[in-house]
C-alpha positions as a Python dict, from the first residue, in 0.01 Angstrom:
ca = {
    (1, 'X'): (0, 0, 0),
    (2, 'X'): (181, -76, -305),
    (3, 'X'): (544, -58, -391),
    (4, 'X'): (686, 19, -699),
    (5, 'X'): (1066, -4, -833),
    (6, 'X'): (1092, 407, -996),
    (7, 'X'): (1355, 474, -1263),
    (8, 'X'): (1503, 814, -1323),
    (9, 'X'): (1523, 855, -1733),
    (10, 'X'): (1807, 1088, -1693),
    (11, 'X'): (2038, 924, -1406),
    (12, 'X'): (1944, 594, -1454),
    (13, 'X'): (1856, 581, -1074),
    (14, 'X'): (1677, 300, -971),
    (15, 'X'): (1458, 338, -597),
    (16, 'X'): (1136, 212, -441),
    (17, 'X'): (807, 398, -376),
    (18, 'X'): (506, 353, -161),
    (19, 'X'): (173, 450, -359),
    (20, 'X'): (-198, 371, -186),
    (21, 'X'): (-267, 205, -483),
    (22, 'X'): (-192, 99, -852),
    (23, 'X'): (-297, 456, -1032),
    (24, 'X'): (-167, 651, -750),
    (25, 'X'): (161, 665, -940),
    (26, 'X'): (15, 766, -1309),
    (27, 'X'): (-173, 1073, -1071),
    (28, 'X'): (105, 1176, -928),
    (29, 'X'): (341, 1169, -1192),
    (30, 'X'): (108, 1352, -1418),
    (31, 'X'): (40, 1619, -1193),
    (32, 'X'): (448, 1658, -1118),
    (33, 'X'): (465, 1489, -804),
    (34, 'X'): (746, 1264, -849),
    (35, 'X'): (1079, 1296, -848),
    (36, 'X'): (1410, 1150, -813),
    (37, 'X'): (1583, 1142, -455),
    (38, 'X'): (1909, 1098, -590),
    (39, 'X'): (1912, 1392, -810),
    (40, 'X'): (1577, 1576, -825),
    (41, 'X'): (1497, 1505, -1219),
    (42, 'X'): (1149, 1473, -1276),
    (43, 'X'): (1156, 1194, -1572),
    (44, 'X'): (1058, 902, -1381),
    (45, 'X'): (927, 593, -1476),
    (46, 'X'): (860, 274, -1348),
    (47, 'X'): (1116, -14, -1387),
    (48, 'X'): (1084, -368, -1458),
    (49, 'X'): (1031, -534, -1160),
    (50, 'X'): (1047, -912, -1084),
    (51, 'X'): (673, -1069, -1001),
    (52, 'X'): (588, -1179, -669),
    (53, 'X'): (498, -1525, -731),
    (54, 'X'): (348, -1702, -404),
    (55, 'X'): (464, -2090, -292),
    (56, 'X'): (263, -2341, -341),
    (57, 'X'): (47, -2422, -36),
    (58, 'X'): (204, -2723, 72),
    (59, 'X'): (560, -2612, 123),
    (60, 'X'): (659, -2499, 496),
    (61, 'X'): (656, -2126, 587),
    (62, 'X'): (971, -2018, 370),
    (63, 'X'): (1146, -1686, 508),
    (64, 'X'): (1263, -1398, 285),
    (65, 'X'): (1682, -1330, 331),
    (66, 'X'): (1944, -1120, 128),
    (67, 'X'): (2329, -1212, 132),
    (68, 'X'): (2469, -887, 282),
    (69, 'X'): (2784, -737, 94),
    (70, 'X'): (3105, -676, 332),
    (71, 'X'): (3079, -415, 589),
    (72, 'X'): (3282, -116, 435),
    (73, 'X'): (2974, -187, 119),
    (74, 'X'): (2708, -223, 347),
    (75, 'X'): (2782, 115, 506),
    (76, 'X'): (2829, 341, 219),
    (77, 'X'): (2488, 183, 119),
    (78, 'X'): (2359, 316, 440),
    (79, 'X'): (2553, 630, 378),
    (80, 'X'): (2389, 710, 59),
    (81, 'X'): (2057, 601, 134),
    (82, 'X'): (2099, 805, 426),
    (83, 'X'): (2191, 1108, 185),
    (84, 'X'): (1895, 1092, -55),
    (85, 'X'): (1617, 1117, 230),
    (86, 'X'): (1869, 1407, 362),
    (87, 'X'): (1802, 1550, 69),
    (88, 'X'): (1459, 1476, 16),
    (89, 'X'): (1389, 1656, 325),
    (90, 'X'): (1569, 1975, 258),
    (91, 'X'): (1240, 2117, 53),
    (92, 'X'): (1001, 1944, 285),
    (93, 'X'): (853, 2141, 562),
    (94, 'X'): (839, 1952, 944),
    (95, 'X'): (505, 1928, 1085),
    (96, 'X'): (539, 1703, 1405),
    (97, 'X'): (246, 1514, 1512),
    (98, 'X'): (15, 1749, 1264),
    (99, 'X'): (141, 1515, 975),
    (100, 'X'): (-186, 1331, 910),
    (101, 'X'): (-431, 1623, 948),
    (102, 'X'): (-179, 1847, 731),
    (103, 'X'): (-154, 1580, 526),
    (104, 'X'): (-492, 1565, 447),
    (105, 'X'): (-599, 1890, 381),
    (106, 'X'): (-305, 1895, 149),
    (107, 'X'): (-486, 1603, -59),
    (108, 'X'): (-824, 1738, -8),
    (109, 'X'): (-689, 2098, -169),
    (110, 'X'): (-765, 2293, 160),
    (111, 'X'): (-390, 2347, 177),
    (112, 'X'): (-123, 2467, -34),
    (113, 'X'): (47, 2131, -198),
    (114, 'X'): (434, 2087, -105),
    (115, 'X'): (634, 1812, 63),
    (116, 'X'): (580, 1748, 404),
    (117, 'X'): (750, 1506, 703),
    (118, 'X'): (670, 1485, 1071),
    (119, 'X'): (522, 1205, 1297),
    (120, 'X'): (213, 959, 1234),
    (121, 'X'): (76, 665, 1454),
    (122, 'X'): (47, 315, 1250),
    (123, 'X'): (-335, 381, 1258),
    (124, 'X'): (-317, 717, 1141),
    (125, 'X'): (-76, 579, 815),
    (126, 'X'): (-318, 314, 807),
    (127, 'X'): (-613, 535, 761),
    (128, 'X'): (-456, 781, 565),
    (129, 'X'): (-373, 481, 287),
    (130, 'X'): (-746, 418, 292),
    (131, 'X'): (-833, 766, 209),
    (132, 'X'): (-620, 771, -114),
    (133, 'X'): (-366, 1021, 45),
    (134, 'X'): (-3, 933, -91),
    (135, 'X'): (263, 843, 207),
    (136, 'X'): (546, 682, 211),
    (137, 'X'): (757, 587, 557),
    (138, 'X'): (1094, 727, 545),
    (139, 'X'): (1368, 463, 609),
    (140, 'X'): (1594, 664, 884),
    (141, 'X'): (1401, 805, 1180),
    (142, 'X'): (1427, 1251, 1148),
    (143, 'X'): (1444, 1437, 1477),
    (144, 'X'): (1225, 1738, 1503),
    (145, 'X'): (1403, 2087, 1416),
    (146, 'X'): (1450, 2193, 1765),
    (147, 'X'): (1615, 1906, 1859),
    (148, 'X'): (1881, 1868, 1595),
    (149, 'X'): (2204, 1964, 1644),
}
């Protein structure tokens, strides 16, 4: 999996996306695909995006941190992030435990193409990656229809 920082030409909006790998994101976006989750426009482009430059060997196992703003910030972060994949989801049809077989056929054109969410094991993800099929984990965990109040 790769992970790419997405602009939105016409918001400015600035989010992260999962691709299988490197040209995953030029297919997609040329056939459509791709979209903004903030507010749907379809001019997206990828953003600058710092390199990921490795320590040298001989340093001790370093650990990855981020200084987290004030509470009141760091939910209305939540809130909003929580609101785009709310969003997201509204077009997107819930297929359970189907998710890697729909999935699938959707990239193997045996079924219609449109946006899809439901439940996948780590090997199922895993394998699905492999294949070429574009997934990307959502962030909060979705309850199935029936169970939602």
């Amino acid at each position: 999996m790769i992970v790419f920082d997405l602009r939105c030409a016409d918001g400015g909006h600035i989010f992260e996306a999962w691709f299988g790998k490197s040209s995953d994101f030029e297919d997609q976006q040329s056939r459509g695909l791709i979209s903004c989750p903030l507010c749907g426009s379809g001019q997206v482009e990828k953003a600058v995006m710092a390199p990921n430059v490795a320590p040298k060997g001989n340093r001790g196992q370093d650990t990855q941190a981020v200084a987290l703003p004030n509470p009141d910030a760091m939910k209305a972060m939540l809130s909003a992030m929580a609101q785009a994949q709310a969003k997201m989801l509204e077009e997107s049809t819930w297929v359970g435990s189907n998710f890697a077989d729909q999935a699938r056929a959707i990239h193997h054109g045996e079924q219609e193409a449109g946006p899809i969410h439901g439940e996948a094991t780590a090997s199922e993800a895993e394998a699905l990656v492999e294949e070429g099929v574009s997934i990307a984990p959502l962030p909060f965990p979705v309850l199935p229809p029936e169970t939602r109040n």
